[in-house]
C-alpha positions in Angstrom: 96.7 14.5 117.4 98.4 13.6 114.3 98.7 16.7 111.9 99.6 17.4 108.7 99.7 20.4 106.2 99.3 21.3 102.5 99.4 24.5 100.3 99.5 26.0 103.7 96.2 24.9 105.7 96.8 22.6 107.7 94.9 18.8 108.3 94.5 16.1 110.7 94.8 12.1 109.8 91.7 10.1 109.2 92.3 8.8 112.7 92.1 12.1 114.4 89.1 13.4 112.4 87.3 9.5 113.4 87.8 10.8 117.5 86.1 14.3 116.5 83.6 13.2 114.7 82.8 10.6 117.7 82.6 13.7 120.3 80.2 15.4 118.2 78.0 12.6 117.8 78.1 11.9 121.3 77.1 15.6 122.2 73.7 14.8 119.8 75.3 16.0 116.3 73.8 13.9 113.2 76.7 12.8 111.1 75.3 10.7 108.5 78.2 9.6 106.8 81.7 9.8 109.5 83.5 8.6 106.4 82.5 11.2 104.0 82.7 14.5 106.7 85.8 16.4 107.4 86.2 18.2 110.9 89.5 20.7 110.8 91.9 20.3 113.6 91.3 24.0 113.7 87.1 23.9 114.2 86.2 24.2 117.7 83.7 21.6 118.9 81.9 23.5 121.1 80.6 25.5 118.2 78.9 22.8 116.6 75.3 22.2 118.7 73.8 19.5 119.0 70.8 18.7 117.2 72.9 19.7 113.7 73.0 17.5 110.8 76.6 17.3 108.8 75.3 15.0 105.8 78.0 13.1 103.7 80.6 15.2 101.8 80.8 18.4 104.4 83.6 19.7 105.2 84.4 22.5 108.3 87.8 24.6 108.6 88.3 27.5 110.5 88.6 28.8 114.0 85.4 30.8 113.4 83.1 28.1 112.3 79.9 27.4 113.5 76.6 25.7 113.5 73.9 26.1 115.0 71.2 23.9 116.7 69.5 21.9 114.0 71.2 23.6 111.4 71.9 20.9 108.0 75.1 21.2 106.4 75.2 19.4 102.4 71.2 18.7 101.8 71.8 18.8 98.1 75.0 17.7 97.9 79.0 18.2 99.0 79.6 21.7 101.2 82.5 23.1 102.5 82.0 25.8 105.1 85.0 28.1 106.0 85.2 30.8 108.7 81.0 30.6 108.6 78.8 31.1 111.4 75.4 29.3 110.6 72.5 30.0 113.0 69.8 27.7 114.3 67.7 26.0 111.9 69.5 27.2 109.1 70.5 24.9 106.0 73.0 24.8 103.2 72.1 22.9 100.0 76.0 22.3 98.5 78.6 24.1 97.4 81.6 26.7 99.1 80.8 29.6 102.3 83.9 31.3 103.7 84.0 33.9 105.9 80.0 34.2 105.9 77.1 34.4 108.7 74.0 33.1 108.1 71.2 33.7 110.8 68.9 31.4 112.0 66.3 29.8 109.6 68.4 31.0 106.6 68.7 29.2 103.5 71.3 28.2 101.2 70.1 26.7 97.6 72.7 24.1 96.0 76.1 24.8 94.2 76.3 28.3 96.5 79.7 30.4 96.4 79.8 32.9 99.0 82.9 34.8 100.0 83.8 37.2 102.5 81.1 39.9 103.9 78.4 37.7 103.0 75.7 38.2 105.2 72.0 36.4 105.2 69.5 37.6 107.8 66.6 35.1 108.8 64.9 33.4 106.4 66.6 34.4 103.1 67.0 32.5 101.1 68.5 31.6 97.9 68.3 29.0 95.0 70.6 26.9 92.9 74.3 28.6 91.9 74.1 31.9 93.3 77.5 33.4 94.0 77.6 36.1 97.2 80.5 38.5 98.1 80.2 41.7 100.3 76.8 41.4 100.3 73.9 41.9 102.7 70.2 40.3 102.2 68.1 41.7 105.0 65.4 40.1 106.7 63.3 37.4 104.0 64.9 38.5 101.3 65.0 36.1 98.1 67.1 35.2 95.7 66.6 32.9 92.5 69.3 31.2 90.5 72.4 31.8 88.5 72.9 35.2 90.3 75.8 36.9 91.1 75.9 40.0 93.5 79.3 41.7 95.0 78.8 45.2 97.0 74.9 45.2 97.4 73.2 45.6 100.4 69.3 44.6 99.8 66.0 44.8 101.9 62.4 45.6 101.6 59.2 43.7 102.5 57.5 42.7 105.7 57.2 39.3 106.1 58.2 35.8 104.6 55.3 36.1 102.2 55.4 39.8 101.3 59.5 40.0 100.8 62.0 41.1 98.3 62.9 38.8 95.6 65.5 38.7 92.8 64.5 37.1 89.2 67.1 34.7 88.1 69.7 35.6 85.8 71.0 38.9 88.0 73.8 40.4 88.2 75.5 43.6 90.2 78.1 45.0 87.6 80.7 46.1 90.4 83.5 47.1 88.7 84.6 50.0 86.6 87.4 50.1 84.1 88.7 53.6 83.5 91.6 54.7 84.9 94.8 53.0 85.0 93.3 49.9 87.1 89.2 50.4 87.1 87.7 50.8 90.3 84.7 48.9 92.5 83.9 51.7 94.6 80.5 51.0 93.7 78.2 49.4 96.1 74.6 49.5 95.7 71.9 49.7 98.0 68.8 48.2 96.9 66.1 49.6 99.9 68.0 50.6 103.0 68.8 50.0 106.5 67.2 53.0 108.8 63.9 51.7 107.6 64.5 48.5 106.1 64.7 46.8 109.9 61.5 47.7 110.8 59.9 45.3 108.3 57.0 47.4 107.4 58.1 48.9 103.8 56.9 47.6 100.5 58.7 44.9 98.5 60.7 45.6 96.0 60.8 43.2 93.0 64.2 43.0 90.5 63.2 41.6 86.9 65.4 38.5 86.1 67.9 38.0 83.3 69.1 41.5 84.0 71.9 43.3 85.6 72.6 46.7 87.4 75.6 48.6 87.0 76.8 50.0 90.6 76.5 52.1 92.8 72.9 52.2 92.1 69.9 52.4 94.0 66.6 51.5 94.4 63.6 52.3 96.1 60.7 50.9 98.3 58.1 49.2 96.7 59.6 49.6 92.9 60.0 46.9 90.3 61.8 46.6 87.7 61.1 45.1 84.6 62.9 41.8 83.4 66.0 41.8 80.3 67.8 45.3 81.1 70.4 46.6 82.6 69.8 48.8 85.3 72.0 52.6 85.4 69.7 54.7 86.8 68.4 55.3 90.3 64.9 53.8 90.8 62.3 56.1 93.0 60.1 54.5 95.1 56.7 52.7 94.0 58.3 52.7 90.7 58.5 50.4 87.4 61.8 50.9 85.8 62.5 49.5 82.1 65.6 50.9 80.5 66.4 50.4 76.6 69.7 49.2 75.8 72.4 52.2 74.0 74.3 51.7 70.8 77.7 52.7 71.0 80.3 52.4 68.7 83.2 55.4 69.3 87.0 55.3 70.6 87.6 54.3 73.4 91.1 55.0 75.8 90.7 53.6 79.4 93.0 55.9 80.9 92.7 59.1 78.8 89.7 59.8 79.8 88.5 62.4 82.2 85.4 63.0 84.4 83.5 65.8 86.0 83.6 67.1 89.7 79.7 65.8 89.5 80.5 62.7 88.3 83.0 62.0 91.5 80.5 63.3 93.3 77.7 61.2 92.7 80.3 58.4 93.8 81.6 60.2 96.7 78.1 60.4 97.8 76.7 57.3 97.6 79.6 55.6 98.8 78.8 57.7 101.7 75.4 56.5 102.0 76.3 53.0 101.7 78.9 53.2 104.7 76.2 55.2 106.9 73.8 52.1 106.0 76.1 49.5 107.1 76.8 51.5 110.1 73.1 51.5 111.1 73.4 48.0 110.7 75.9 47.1 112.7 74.8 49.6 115.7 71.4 48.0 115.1 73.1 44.7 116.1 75.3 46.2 118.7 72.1 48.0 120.9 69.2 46.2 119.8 69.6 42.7 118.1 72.3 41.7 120.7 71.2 43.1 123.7 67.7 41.7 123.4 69.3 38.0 122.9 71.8 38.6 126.0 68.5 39.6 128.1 67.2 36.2 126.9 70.1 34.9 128.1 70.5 32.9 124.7 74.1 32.3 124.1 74.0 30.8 121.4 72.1 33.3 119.5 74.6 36.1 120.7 77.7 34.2 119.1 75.8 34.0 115.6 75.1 37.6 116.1 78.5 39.0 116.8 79.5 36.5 113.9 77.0 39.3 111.4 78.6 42.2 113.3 82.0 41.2 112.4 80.3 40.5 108.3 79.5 43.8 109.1 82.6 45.5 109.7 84.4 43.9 107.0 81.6 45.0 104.9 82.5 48.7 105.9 86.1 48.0 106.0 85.9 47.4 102.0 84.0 50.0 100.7 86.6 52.6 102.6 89.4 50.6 100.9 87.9 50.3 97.8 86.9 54.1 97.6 90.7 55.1 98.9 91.9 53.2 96.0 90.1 55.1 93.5 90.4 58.6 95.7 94.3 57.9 95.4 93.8 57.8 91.6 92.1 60.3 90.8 93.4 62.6 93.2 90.4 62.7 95.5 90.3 63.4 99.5 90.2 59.3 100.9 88.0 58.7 103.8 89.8 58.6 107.0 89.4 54.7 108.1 89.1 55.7 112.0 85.6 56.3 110.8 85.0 52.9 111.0 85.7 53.1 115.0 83.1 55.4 115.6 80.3 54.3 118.0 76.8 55.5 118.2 75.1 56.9 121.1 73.4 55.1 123.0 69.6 54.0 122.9 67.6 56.7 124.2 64.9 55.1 125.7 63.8 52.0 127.6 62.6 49.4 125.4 60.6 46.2 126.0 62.7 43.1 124.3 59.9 40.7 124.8 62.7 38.6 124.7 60.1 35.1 124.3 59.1 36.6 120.9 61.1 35.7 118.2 63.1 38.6 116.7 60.7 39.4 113.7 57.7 38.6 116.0 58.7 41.4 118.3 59.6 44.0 115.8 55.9 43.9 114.3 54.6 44.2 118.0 56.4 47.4 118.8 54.0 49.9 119.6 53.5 53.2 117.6 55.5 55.1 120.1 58.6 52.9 120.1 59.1 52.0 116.7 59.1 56.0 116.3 61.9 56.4 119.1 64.1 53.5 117.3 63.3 54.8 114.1 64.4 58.5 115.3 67.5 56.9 117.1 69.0 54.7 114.3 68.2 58.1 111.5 70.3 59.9 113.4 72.9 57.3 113.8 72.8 57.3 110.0 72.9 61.4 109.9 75.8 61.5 113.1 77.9 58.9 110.8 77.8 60.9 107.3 78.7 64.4 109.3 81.8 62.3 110.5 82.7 61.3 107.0 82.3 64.5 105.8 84.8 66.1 108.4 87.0 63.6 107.8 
């Protein structure tokens, strides 16, 4: 195979990319255009499924790539996919996903820019120019355009017709400037994880043309009302509206300095953030993944562990973004072996119903069940914050 390289990635001749393109279409992949689609001498094949459609101006890089059966790659127009796992039946509209997973049935809008710990959980969606980093939408979760969210994790809702939506115009403040550098140690959880999963909490609605200055949070079931910005925490069953503040003083970034409540507040929910994304990814680890290997679906488990690694990155920058602003203000850091900690084991049989789809069987889990996985993953969420705090 003929290669070649530039500003250090690495390429394959026209000739090389024709043969790939040939094997996929052989295995059942739709190529629509073979002279507008790039395949990475990098991407492995097998990864691809048939049944996908790669319409003209994809292109796919990375060792990590994937897509899923029937997936569609570039609806709307060109995409480029990076280090992206896309489950089955999922589609992206146009634009530029690296280092993101995107489970089955999920759904990209056109001109997308999503960057590392990007993570969309079935049927989410969102529309035209929406630009995802660190982020999580949970199950159904939707998003309208010209948004951009970094360091949220968001849930809520409990089904694809009573979900979570985002008003256009959005944006997650996630940086701070005081100090010598700023800080982004603040993530922000918009419903939560422990019940979130269970898909039987209220929606929560979040007013367009707005923003929210992190780490925030916000409650089951609240809405808040469109043209503010958000800087309070939001209760549940609540509507929030917030007036704007005029202030016109000095103002020093670095000779400023802060209460022990004020780093506290942070320290705290930082911590909460971490413990949700470490109910998440055990979540994946003993329930999501296990039920698909007990349906013996392999290609579902690869999409899977493709969230749990969003996942850990996703926990691996908050405890490096928190260190960095511990170091600076002469803070204790949080120890990163944290992050190695596993959860206990599930403490009771459980009945995958592994014919159901996944959000199928989560609303058929009996009264008695949901309570024991509720209890379980609670006190995976409590086990997890004791560990911080000895840290």
């Amino acid at each position: 195979m003929q290669r070649g390289s530039s500003m250090g990635r690495e390429y394959v001749m026209r000739e090389d990319i024709e043969e790939r393109i040939r094997v996929l279409e052989d295995k059942g992949v739709v190529i629509v255009d073979p002279g507008q689609t790039y395949i990475g001498p990098e991407v492995n094949l097998d990864r691809i499924y048939e049944g996908s459609v790669l319409f003209p101006g994809c292109r796919l890089t990375g060792k990590r790539t994937l897509v899923g059966t029937s997936a569609q790659i570039g609806t709307e127009g060109p995409a480029a996919i990076h280090d992206t796992v896309v489950g089955a039946g999922a589609e992206i509209g146009s634009g530029f996903l690296t280092d993101t997973t995107l489970l089955p049935m999920a759904k990209v809008g056109a001109n997308a820019h999503f960057r590392g710990g990007t993570l969309l959980e079935e049927y989410a969606t969102t529309a035209h120019c929406v630009g995802l980093k660190q982020s999580i939408l949970m199950y159904s979760v939707t998003l309208g355009s010209l948004i951009n969210l970094c360091d949220v994790l968001i849930s809520g809702g409990s089904s694809r017709k009573e979900h979570t939506e985002v008003g256009s115009g959005f944006i997650h403040f996630n940086f701070t400037p005081w100090g010598k550098n700023g800080d982004k140690a603040t993530p922000s959880l918009v419903g939560n994880v422990t019940e979130g999963v269970f898909l039987d909490q209220k929606r929560i609605f979040l007013g367009g043309l707005s923003g929210m200055v992190g780490p925030a949070s916000i409650g089951f079931g609240a809405m808040t009302v469109a043209g503010q910005v958000i800087r309070r925490p939001v209760g549940d069953c609540t509507m929030h509206g917030e007036t704007g503040r005029n202030i016109d003083s000095a103002c020093s970034f670095s000779g400023i300095a802060f209460s022990d409540k004020r780093f506290r507040k942070i320290y705290d929910r930082n911590v909460e953030f971490l413990a949700q994304l470490h109910a998440l990814r055990e979540w994946y680890l003993k329930v999501r993944m296990e039920r698909s290997r007990q349906g013996g679906d392999d290609e579902l488990s690869l999409v899977l562990a493709g969230a749990v690694e969003t996942i850990g990155s996703c926990m691996k920058e908050r405890v490096s973004r928190f260190n960095a602003l511990a170091a600076e203000w002469s803070l204790e850091p949080v120890d990163p072996a944290v992050l190695e900690k596993q959860a206990a084991s599930l403490p009771t049989s459980v009945d995958w119903k592994e014919e159901l789809a996944y959000d199928e069987w989560i609303r058929t889990l009996g009264k008695e069940e949901r309570r024991r996985l509720h209890d379980w993953l609670s006190d995976v969420t409590g086990d997890f914050k004791e560990q911080l705090s000895r840290s």
